[in-house]
N, C-alpha and C positions, 0 to 999 in steps of 0.2 A: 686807294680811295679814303677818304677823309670822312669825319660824320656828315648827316645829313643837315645840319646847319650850317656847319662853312662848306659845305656845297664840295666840290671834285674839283678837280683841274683841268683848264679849259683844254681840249685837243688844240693841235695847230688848224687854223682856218685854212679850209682848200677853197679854188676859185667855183669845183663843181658840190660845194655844198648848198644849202638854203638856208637864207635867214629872216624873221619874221620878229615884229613886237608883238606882243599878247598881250590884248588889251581883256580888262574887265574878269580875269580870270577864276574860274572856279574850281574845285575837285571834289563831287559830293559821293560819298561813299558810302557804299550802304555793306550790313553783314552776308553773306553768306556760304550755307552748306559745302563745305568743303566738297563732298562727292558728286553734288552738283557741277559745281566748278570743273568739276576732272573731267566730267562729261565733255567739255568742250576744250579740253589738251590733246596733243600727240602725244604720243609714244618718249620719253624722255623729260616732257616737262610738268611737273608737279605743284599744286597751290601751296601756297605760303601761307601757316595756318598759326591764329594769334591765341592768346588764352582769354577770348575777353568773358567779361561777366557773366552771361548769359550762356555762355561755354564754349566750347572752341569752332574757329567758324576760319573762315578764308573772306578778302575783301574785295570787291568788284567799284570801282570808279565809273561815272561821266563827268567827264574833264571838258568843260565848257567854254568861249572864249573866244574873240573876233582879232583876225588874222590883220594887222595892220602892215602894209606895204611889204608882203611878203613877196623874197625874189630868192633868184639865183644867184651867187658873187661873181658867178665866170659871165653872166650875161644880162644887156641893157637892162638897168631898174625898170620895171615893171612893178608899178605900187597895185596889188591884187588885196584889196580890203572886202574880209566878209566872215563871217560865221560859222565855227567850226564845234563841232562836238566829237569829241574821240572814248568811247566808251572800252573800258581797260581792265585787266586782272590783274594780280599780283603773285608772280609765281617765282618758280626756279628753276637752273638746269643747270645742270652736273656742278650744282655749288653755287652757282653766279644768279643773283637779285637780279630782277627786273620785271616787264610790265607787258602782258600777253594783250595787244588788242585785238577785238573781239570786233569792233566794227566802228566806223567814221562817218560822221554826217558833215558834207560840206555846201556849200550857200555861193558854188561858183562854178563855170561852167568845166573850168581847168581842172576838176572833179576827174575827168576820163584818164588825164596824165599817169597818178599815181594807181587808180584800178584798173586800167589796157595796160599799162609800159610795164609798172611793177606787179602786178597781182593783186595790189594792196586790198581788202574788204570796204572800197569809199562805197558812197552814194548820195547823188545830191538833194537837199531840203533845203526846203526854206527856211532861214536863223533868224530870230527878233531879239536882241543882248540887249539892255539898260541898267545900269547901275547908275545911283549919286555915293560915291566916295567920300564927300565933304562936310556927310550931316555928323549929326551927333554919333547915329548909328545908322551904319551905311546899308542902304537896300541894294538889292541886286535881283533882276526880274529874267528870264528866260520863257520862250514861246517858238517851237517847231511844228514843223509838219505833226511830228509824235509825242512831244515832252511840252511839259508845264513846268517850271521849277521857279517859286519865289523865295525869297529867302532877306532875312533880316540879320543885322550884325546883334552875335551873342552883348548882353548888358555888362557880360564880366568875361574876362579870357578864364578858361576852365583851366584847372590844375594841372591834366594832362586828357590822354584822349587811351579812353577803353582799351584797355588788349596790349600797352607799350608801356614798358618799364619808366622809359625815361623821354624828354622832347627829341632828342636826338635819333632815336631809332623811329618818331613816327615822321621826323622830316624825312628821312632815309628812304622809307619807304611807299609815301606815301606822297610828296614834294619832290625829291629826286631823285628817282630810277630811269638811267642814264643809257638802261642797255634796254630793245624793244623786239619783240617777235609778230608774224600773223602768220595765219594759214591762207596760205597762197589760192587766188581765187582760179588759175589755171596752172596747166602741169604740176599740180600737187605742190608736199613740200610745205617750208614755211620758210620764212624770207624773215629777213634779223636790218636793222638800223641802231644808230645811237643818234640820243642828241643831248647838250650841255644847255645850261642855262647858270646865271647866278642863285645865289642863294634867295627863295622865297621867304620875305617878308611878312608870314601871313595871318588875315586877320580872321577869326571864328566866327562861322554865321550858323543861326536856328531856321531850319526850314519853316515857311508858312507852308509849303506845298510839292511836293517832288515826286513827281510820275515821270518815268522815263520807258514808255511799253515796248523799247528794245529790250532792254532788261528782259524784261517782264515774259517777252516774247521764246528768251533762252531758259528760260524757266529758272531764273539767278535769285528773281527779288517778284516780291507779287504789291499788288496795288496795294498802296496808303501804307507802305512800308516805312519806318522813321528811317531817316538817313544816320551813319553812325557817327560822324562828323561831315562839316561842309568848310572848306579851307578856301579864303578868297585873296587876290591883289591885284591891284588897279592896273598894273602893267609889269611887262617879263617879257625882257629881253633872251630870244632862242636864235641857237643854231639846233637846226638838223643837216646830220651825215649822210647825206643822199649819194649816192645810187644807194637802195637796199640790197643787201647780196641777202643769197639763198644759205639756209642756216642746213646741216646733218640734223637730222631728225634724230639721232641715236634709238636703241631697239628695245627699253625698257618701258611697259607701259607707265602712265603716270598713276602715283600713288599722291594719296593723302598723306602729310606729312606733319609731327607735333611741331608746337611753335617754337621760335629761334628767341 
């Protein structure tokens, strides 16, 4: 793996993968309590914990963003356009980066696919995404069933972003985490995916406004909470590694762990 600027190396495309454009795309992230966070791990997977200012914390994402003509490559296109929010952690297991989600809101009926076949934690909502990319500084608006999030392009790109040494370790982690885990909604277990994308391009936005009461709900982030950064781009080209296989849970509870 390469840093998280020039991005990974694409796997070979198979014909039963999926792939999708992502349009409008966001990743707002807010701090939180590392031991909170654990609360909602198995057994083997542990938060990824940063030193940021305010002191050491673990980061939780809603990664927001409208699915353009997403299909399968083994079967007839099928353009499926609609609104997708994937709320995510950032953890570890036994060594290996990547991204714990926590649960998926999607704006389409095919919603049943990935929570009946695979297990996956979806549910469907209704998604309202607007952005204009083209102004001076670019707005970008969100409105669900449960979440508010408006937001405006920062006036100056920031030096770097709280809790990371260098730009490379927060695109790593926080732009491309390649390897994905959930806890399986039947027969127990947690279920593992990957997916690849190019390198994001991405531009800094200030929240006017960001409630998201799933969060809120897992007791992560509480209302009018500031976001710790909000990372946006106009579109991102993805593969997802579909089928998800079922991951070993290994037998070590999850600890809290200092930051890397």
């Amino acid at each position: 793996m390469v840093d998280g600027v020039r991005g990974t190396e694409r796997p070979p495309v198979r014909w039963f993968h999926a792939a999708s454009d992502l349009a409008d795309f966001m990743i707002t992230t807010f701090r939180v309590a590392p031991e909170r966070l654990a609360r909602h791990l198995p057994p083997g997977w542990e938060p990824e914990v940063l030193p940021l200012a305010e002191g050491p914390a673990a980061l939780v994402s809603a990664v927001a963003f409208r699915d353009e003509a997403f299909h399968f490559r083994g079967l007839p296109r099928v353009a499926i356009t609609c609104g997708q929010v994937n709320y995510r952690a950032y953890v570890r297991r036994a060594g290996v980066l990547g991204a714990w989600f926590l649960g998926t809101a999607f704006d389409h009926a095919t919603v049943a696919l990935p929570r009946h076949l695979w297990g996956m934690p979806w549910h469907r909502e209704r998604i309202a995404l607007t952005a204009a990319w083209d102004d001076a500084r670019a707005t970008w608006r969100l409105r669900t069933d449960d979440a508010v999030c408006r937001a405006t392009e920062a006036p100056v790109v920031p030096a770097g972003l709280d809790g990371f040494a260098t730009d490379d370790a927060w695109h790593a982690l926080l732009t491309h985490p390649t390897q994905g885990w959930y806890r399986r909604r039947r027969g127990g277990g947690v279920g593992t995916y990957s997916i690849w994308h190019p390198p994001m391009t991405v531009r800094h936005f200030v929240a006017d406004d960001a409630r998201f009461p799933f969060l809120e709900r897992l007791g992560l982030v509480v209302p009018g909470q500031e976001p710790h950064s909000m990372l946006g781009q106009e579109l991102l080209p993805f593969d997802i590694h579909t089928p998800p296989q079922r991951a070993v849970s290994g037998h070590r509870p999850a600890r809290v762990t200092a930051g890397r």
